[in-house]
LUMZAKOL-451196 format. One line per 10 residues: their letters; for each residue y, x, z of N, C-alpha, C. Coordinates in steps of 0.05 Angstrom, whole numbers, plus 5000, padded with zeros to 4 digits. Atoms other than C-alpha are relative to their C-alpha. Layout:
% LUMZAKOL-451196
A) Y X Z Y X Z Y X Z | ...;
This chain:
% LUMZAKOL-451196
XXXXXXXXXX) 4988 4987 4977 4587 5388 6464 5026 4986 5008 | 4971 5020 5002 4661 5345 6453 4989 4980 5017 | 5012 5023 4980 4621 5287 6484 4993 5012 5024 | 5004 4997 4971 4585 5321 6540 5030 5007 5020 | 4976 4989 4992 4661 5348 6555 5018 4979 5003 | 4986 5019 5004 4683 5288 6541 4994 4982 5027 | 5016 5020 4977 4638 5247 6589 5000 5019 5028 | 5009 4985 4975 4635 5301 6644 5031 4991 5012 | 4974 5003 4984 4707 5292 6650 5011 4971 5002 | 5001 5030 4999 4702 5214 6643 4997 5005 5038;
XXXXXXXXXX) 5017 5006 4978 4661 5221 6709 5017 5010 5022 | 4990 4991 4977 4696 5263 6747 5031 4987 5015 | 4974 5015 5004 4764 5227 6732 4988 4977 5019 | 5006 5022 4983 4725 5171 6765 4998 5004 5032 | 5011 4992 4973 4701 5204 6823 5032 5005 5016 | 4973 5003 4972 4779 5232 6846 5012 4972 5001 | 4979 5039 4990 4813 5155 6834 4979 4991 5017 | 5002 5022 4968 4761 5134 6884 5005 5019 5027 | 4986 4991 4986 4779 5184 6919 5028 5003 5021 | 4967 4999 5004 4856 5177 6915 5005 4975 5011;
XXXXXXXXXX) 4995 5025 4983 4846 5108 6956 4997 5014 5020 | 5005 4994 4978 4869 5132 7017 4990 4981 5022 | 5005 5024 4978 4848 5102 7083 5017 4998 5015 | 4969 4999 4982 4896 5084 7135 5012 5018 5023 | 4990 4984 4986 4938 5131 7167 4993 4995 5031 | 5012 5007 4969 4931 5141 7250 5016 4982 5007 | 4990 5019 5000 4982 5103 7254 5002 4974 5002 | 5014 5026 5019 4962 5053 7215 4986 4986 5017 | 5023 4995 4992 4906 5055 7245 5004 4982 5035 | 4989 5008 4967 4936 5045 7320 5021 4978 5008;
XXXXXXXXXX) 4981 5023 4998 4978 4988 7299 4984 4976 4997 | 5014 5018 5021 4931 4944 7260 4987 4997 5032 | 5009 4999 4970 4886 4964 7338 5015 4972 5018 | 4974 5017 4976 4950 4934 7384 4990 4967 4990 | 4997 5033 5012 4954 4866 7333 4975 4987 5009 | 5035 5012 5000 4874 4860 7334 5009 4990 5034 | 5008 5009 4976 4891 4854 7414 5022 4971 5021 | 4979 5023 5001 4951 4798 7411 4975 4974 4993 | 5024 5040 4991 4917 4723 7432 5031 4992 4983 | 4978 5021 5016 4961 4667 7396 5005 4987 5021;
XXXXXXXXXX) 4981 5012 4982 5015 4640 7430 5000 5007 5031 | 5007 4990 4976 5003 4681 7490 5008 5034 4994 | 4990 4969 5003 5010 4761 7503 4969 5017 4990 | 5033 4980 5006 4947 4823 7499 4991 5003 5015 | 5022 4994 4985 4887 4840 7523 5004 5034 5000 | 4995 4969 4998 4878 4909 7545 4977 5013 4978 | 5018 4990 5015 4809 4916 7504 4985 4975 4985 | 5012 5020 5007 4761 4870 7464 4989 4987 5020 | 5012 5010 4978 4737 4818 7507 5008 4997 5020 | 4989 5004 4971 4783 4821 7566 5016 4978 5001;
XXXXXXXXXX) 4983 5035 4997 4831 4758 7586 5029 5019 5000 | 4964 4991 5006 4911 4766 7569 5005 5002 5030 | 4983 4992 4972 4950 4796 7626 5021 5016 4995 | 4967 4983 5016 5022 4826 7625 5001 5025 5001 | 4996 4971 5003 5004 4895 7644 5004 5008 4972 | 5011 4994 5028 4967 4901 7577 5020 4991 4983 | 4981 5009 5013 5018 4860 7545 5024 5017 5001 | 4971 4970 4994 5081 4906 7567 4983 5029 4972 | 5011 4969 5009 5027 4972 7550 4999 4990 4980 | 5006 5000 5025 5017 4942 7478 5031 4998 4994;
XXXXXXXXXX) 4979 4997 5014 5095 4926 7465 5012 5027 4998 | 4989 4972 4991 5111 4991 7499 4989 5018 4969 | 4997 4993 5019 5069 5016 7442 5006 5006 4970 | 4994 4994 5022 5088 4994 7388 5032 4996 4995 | 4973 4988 5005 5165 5008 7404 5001 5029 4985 | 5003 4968 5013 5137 5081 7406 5003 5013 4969 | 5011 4990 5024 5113 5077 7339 5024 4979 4976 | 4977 5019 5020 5177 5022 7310 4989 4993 4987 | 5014 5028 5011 5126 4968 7292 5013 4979 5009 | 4983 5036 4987 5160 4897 7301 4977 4991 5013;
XXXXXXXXXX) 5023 5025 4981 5128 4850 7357 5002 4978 4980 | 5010 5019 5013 5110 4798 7315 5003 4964 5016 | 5000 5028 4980 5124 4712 7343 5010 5010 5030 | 4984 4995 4971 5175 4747 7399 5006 4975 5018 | 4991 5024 4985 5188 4678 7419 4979 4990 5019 | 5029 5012 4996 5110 4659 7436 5002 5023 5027 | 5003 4986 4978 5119 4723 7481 5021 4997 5022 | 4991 5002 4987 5180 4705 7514 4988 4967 5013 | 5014 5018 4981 5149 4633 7538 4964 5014 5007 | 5022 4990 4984 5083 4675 7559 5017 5010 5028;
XXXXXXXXXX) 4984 4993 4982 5134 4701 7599 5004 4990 5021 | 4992 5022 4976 5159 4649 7634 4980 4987 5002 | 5014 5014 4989 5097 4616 7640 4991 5020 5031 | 5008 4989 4981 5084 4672 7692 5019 5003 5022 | 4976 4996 4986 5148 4668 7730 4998 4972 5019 | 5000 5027 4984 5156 4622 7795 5028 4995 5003 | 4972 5010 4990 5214 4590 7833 5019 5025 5010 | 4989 4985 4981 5225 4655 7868 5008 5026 4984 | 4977 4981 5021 5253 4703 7804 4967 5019 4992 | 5024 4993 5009 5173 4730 7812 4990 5003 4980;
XXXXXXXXXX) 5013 5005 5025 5126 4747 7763 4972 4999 5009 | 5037 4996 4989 5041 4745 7771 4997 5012 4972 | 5011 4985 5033 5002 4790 7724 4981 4989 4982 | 5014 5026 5013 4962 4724 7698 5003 4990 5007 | 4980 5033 4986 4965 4656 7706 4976 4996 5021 | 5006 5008 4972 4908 4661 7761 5011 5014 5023 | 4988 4984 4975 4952 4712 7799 5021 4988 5010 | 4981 5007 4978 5004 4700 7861 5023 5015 4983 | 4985 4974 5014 5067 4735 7836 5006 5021 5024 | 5002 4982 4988 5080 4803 7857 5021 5028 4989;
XXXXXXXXXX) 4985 4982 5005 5125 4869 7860 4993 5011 4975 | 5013 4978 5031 5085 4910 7804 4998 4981 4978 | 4997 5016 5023 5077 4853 7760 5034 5001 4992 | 4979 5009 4993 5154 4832 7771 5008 5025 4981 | 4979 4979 5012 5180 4902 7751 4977 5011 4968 | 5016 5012 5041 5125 4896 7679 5017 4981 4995 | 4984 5024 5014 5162 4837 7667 5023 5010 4990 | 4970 4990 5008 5228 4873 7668 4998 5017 4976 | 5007 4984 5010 5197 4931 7627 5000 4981 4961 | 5009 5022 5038 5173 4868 7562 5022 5003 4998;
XXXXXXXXXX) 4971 5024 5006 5242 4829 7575 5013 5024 4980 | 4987 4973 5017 5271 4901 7554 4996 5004 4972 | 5012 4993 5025 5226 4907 7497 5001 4974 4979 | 4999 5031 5015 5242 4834 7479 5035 4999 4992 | 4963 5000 5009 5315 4857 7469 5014 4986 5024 | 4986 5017 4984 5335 4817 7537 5021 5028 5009 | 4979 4972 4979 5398 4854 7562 5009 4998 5029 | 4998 5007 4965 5429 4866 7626 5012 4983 5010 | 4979 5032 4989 5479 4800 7628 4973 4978 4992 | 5015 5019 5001 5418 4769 7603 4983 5000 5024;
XXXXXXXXXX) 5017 4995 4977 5376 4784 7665 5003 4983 5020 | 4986 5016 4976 5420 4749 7711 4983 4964 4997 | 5016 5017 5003 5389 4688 7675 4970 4992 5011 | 5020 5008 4999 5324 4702 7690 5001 5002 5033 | 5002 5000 4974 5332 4707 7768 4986 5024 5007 | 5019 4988 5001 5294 4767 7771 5010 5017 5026 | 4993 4979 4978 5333 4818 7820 4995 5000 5024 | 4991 5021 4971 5345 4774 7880 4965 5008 5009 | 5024 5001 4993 5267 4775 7882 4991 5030 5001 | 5006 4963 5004 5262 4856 7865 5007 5009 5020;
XXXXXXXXXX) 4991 4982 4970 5308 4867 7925 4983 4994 5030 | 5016 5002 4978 5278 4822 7975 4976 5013 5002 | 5026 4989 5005 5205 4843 7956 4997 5032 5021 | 5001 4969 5004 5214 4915 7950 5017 5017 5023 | 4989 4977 4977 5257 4929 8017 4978 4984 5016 | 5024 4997 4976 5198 4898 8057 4980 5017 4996 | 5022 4993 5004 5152 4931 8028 4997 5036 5001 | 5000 4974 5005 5184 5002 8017 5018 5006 5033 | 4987 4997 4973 5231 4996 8084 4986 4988 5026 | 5005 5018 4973 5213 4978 8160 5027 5003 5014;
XXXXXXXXXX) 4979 5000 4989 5266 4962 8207 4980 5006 5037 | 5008 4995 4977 5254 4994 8275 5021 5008 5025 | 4973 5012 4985 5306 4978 8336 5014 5000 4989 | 4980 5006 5017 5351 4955 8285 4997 5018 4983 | 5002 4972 5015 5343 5019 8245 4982 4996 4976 | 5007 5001 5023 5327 5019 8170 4991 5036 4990 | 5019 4969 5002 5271 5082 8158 4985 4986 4979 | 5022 4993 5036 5230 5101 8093 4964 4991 5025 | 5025 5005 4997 5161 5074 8106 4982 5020 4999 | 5021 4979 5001 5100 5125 8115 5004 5008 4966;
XXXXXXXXXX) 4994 4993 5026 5100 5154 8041 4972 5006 4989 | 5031 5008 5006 5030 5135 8017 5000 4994 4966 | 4997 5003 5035 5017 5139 7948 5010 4974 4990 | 4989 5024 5011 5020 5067 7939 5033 4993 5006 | 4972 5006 4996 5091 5063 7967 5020 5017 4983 | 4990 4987 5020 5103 5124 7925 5000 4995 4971 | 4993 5017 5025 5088 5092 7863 5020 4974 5000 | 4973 5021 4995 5134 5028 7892 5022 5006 4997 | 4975 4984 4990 5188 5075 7909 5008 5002 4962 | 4990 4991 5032 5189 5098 7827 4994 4981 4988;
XXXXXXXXXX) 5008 5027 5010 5170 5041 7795 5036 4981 5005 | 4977 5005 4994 5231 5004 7835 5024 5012 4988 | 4977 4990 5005 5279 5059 7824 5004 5002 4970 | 5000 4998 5022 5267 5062 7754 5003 4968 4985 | 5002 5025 5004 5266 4982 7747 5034 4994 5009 | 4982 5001 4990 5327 4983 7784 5028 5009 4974 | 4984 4990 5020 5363 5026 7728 5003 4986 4975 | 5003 5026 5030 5342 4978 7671 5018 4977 5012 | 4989 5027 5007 5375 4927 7706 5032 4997 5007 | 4981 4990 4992 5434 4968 7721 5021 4996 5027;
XXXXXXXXXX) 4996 5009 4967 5438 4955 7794 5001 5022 5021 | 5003 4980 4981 5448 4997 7858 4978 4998 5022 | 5023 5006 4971 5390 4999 7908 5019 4997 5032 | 4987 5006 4977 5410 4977 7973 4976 5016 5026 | 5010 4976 4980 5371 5036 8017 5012 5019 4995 | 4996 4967 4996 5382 5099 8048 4991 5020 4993 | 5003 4980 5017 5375 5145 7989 4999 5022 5012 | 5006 4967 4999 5387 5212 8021 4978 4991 5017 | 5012 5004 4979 5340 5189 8079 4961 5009 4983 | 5029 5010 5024 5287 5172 8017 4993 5037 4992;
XXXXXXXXXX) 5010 4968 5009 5300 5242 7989 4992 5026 5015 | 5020 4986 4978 5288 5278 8052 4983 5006 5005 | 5034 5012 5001 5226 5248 8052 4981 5012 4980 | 5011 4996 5024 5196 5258 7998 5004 5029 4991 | 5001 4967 5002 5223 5340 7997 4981 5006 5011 | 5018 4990 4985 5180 5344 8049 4970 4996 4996 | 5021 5009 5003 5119 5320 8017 4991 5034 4980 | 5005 4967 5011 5118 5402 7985 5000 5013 5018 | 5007 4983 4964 5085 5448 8034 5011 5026 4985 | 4989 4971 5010 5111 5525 8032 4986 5011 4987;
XXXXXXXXXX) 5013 4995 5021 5064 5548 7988 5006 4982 4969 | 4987 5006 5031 5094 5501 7929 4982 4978 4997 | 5014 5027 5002 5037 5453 7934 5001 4983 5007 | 4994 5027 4981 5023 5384 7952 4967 4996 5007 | 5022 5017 4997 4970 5339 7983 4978 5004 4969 | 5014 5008 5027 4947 5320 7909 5020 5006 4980 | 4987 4999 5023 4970 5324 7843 5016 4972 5002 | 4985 5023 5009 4993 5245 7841 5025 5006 5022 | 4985 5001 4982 5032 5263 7909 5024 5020 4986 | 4990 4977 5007 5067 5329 7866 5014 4982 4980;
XXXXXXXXXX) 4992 5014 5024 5078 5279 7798 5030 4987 5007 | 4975 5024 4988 5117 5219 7844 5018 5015 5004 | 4987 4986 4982 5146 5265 7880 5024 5013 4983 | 4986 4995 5019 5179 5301 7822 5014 4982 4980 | 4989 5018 5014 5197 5241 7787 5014 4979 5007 | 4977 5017 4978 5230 5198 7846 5021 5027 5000 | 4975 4976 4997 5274 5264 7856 5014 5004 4970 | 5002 5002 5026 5288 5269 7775 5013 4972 5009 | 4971 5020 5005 5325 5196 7776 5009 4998 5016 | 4979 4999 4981 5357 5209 7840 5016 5024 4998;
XXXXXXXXXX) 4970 4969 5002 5396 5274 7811 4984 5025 5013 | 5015 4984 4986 5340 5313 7847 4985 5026 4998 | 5033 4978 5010 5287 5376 7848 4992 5003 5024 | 5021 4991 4976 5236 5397 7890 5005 5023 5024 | 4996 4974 4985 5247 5450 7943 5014 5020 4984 | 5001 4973 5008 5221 5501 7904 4989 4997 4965 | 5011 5007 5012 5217 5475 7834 4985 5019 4974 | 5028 4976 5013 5180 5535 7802 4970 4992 5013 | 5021 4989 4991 5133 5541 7848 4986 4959 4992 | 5006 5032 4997 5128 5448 7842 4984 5008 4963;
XXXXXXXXXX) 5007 4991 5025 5119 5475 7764 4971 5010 4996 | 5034 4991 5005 5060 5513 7771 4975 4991 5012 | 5031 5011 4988 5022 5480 7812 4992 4970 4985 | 5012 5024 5011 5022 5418 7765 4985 5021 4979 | 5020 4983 5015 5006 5479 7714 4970 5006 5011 | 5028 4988 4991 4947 5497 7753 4980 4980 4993 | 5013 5018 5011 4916 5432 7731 4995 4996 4978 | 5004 4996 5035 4907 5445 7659 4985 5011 4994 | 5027 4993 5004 4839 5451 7630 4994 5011 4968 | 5004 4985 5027 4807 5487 7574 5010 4996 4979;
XXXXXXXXXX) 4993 5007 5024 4826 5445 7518 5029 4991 5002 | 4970 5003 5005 4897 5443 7532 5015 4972 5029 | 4989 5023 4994 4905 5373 7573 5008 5009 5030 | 4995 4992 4969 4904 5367 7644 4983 4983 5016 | 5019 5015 4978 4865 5340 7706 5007 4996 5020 | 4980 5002 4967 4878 5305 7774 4979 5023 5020 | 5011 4982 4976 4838 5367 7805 4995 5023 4981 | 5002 4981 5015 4846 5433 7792 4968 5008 4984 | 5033 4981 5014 4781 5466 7746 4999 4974 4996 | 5001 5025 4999 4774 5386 7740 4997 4989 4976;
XXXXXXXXXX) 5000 5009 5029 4756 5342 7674 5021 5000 4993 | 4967 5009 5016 4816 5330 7622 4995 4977 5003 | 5007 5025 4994 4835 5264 7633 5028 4990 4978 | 4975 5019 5006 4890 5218 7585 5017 4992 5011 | 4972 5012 4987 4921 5194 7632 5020 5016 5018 | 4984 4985 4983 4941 5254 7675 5014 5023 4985 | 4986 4996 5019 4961 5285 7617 5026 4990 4992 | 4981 5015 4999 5006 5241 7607 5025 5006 5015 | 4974 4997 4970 5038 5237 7683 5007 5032 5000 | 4992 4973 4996 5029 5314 7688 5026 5008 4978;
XXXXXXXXXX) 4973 4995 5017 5075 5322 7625 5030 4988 4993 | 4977 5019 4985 5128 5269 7643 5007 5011 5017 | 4991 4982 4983 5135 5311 7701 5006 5018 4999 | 4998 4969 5006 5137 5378 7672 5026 4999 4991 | 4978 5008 5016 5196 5346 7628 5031 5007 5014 | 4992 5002 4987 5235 5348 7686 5020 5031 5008 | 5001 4972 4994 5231 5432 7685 5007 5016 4980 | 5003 4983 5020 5221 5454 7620 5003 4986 4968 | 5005 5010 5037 5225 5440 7542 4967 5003 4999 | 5035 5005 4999 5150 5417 7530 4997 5026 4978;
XXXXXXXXXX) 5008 4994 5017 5164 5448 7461 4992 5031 5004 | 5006 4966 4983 5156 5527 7512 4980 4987 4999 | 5024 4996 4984 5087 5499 7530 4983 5016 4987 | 5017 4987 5020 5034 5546 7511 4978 4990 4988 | 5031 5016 5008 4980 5522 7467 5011 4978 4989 | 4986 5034 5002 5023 5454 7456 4982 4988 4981 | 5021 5014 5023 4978 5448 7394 4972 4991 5002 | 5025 5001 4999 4918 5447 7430 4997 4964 5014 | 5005 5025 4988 4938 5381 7465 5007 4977 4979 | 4997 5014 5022 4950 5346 7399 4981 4996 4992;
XXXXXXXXXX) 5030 4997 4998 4876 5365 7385 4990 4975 5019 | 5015 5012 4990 4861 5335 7439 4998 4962 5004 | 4997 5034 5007 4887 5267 7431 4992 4993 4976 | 5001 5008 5020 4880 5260 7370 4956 4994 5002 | 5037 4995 4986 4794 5270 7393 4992 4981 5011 | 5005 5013 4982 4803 5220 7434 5008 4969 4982 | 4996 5037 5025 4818 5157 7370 4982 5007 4980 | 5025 5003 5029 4762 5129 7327 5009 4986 4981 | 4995 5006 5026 4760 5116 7270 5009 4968 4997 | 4994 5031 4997 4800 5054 7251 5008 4989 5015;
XXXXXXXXXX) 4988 5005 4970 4828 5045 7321 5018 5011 5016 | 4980 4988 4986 4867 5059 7377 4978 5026 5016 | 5007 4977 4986 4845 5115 7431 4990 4993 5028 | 5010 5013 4980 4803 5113 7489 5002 5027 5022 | 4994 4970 4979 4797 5162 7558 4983 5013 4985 | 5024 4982 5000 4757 5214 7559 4971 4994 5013 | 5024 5006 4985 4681 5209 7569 4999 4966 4996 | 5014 5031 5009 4686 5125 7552 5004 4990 4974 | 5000 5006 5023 4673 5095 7500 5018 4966 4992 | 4976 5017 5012 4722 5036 7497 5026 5007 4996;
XXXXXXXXXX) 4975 4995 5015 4778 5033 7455 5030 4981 5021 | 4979 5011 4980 4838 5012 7502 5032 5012 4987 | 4972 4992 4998 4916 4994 7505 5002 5014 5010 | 4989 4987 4971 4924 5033 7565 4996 5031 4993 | 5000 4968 5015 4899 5096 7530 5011 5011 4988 | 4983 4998 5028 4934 5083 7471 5024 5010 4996 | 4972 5000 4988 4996 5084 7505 5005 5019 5008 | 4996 4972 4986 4973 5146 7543 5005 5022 4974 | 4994 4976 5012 4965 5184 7484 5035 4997 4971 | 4974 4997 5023 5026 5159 7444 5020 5012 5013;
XXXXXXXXXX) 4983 4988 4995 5075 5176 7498 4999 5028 5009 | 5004 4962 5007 5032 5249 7500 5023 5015 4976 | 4989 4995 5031 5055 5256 7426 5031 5001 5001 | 4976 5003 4996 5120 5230 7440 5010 5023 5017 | 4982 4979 4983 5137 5277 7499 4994 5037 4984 | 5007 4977 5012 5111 5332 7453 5013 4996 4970 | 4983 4998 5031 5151 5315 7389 4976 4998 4979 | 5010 4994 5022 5092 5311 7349 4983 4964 4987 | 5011 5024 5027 5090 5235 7325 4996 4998 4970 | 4995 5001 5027 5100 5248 7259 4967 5005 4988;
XXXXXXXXXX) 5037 4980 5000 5020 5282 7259 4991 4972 4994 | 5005 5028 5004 5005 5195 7257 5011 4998 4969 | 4990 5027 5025 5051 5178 7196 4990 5018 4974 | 4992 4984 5032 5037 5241 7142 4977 4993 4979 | 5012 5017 5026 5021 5214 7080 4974 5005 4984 | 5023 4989 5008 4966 5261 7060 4974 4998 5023 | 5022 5010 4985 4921 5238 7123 4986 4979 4985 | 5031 5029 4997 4856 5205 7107 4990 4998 5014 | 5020 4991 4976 4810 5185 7153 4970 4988 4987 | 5023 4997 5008 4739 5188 7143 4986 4990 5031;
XXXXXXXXXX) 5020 4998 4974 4680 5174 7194 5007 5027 5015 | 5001 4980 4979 4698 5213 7258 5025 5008 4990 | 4971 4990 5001 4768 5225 7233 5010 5032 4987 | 4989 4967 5007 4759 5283 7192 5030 4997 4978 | 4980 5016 5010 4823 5279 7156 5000 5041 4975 | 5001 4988 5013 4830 5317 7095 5025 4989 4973 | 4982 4997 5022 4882 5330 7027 4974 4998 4977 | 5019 5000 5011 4839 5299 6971 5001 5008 4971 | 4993 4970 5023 4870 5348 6917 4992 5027 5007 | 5019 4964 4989 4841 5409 6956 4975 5003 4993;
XXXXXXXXXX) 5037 4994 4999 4771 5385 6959 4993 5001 4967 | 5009 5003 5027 4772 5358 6888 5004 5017 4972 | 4988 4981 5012 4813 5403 6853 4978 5030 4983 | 5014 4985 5009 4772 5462 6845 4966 4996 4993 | 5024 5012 5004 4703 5424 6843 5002 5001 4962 | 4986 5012 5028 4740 5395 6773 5004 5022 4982 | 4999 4969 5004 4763 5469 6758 4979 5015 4985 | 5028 4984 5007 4689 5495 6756 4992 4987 4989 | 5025 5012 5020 4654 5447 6720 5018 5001 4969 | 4975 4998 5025 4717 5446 6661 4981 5030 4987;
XXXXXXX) 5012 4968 5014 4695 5526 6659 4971 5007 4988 | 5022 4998 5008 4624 5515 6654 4996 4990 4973 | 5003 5006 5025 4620 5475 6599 5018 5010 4978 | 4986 4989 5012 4675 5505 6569 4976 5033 4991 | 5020 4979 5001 4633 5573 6570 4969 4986 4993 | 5029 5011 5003 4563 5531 6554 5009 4988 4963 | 4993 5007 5023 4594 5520 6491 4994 5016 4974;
């Protein structure tokens, strides 16, 4: 009976040490992802198989600031850099693109993440080209008169994008700010709503770095609330799928109103990201099945605007197929327990 007691507990001793190899945290997990999508001597791809471009490149440094992973050959990324930069302070978002405003202010976003500061900027020529650009494009001049352009989503994403690019490089815009904010109050009808959700997001978030709020910023509050779907996230239409990415914007905006950590449920949107990374990887939307920077990004700075990075690093995560994540002294523990007693009593 010493032997069978002997050997039962040989076995089982075997079974928790293989156990007790954990697998890699989500973390882990979402870093090892990013690296897998770094080309040599060049920047990232947004997914397997796609061609380097700086969006993706920015969205992968961006993440792994989030998560205080080192960029790795920073130098290889600052000449990717400049290989995309022209005579004119421009940037293109590959080397078969023209350069362009949205690329231009990604560039500013790396340089940042590349440690470039704001006396260093001046070096790279970059403003001169931000200002010209961005007052044709966001201003018209009409009998001499400098007016806000129609306010069209795309100019509303220009408009924030700029003003927020503008602040990194600690510069003053050279437009008619109140004129801008006028504008843009008026894009909230008396009822508290907007056109769309993306028109409600900008809208709240150009006013937010101009010192701003909405009209009526309760009523701007709940109607991004009204877009929040069963499992916690949110959607660009009310009753609407959950989507990663409007999750995202919707709670960047809310930020604006409230402590996220009031939201109700907050736990349920931790769930939901977390639903949304496979095993061994980074995170993809909802409903596809590729693993993407752009997701990755969405759901880290979820986490982030919700305080709950830490749910990535804790030490007792395993991950298993499908991510069941389990403490492997719970499961084993009492298994070990009962068979001790049996034989003990079979004695």
């Amino acid at each position: 009976m010493k032997y069978k007691l002997s050997k039962a507990i040989f076995i089982l001793l075997l079974i928790m040490s293989s156990m007790m190899v954990e697998g890699a945290t989500r973390e882990e997990s979402i870093i090892n992802f990013i690296d897998e999508m770094r080309v040599e001597k060049s920047g990232y791809t947004n997914q397997i198989g796609d061609e380097v471009n700086l969006k993706s490149t920015v969205n992968a440094m961006y993440a792994k600031s989030i998560l205080k992973s080192e960029i790795n050959n920073s130098l290889d990324l600052l000449y990717y850099f400049q290989s995309l930069q022209d005579e004119t302070g421009g940037f293109s978002g590959d080397s078969d693109s023209p350069v362009n405003l949205e690329s231009t202010i990604d560039a500013v976003y790396g340089l940042v993440f590349l440690d470039v500061n704001q006396s260093q900027f001046s070096n790279w020529k970059i403003y001169q080209y931000l200002n010209d650009s961005s007052l044709n494009l966001l201003l018209t001049t009409l009998n001499a008169t400098i007016s806000i352009n129609e306010l069209t989503l795309s100019n509303l994403e220009l408009w924030y994008d700029y003003l927020a690019c503008s602040g990194i490089l600690g510069v003053v815009p050279t437009f008619p700010i109140f004129e801008l904010i006028d504008e843009i109050k008026k894009l909230q009808y008396a009822n508290g709503s907007y056109f769309s959700l993306d028109h409600a997001l900008l809208s709240v978030n150009i006013l937010n770095i101009l010192g701003e709020k909405p009209v009526d910023s309760d009523l701007a509050k709940k109607y991004i609330l009204s877009h929040r779907t069963s499992d916690g996230a949110f959607s660009d239409k009310q009753n609407g799928s959950s989507s990663m990415e409007y999750t995202r914007k919707s709670l960047n905006a809310l930020r604006s109103f409230m402590n996220l950590n009031t939201l109700d449920d907050k736990s349920s949107i931790s769930r939901f990201i977390f639903n949304q990374q496979s095993s061994r990887s980074g995170l993809s939307e909802v409903n596809q099945i590729d693993v993407t920077i752009k997701s990755t990004l969405d759901g880290l700075l979820i986490l982030s605007y919700l305080n709950e990075l830490d749910e990535l690093r804790s030490p007792d995560v395993v991950q298993e197929v499908g991510f069941i994540t389990f403490s492997w002294i719970s499961i084993i523990t009492p298994i070990f327990l009962s068979v001790l007693w049996r034989l003990k009593n079979a004695r």
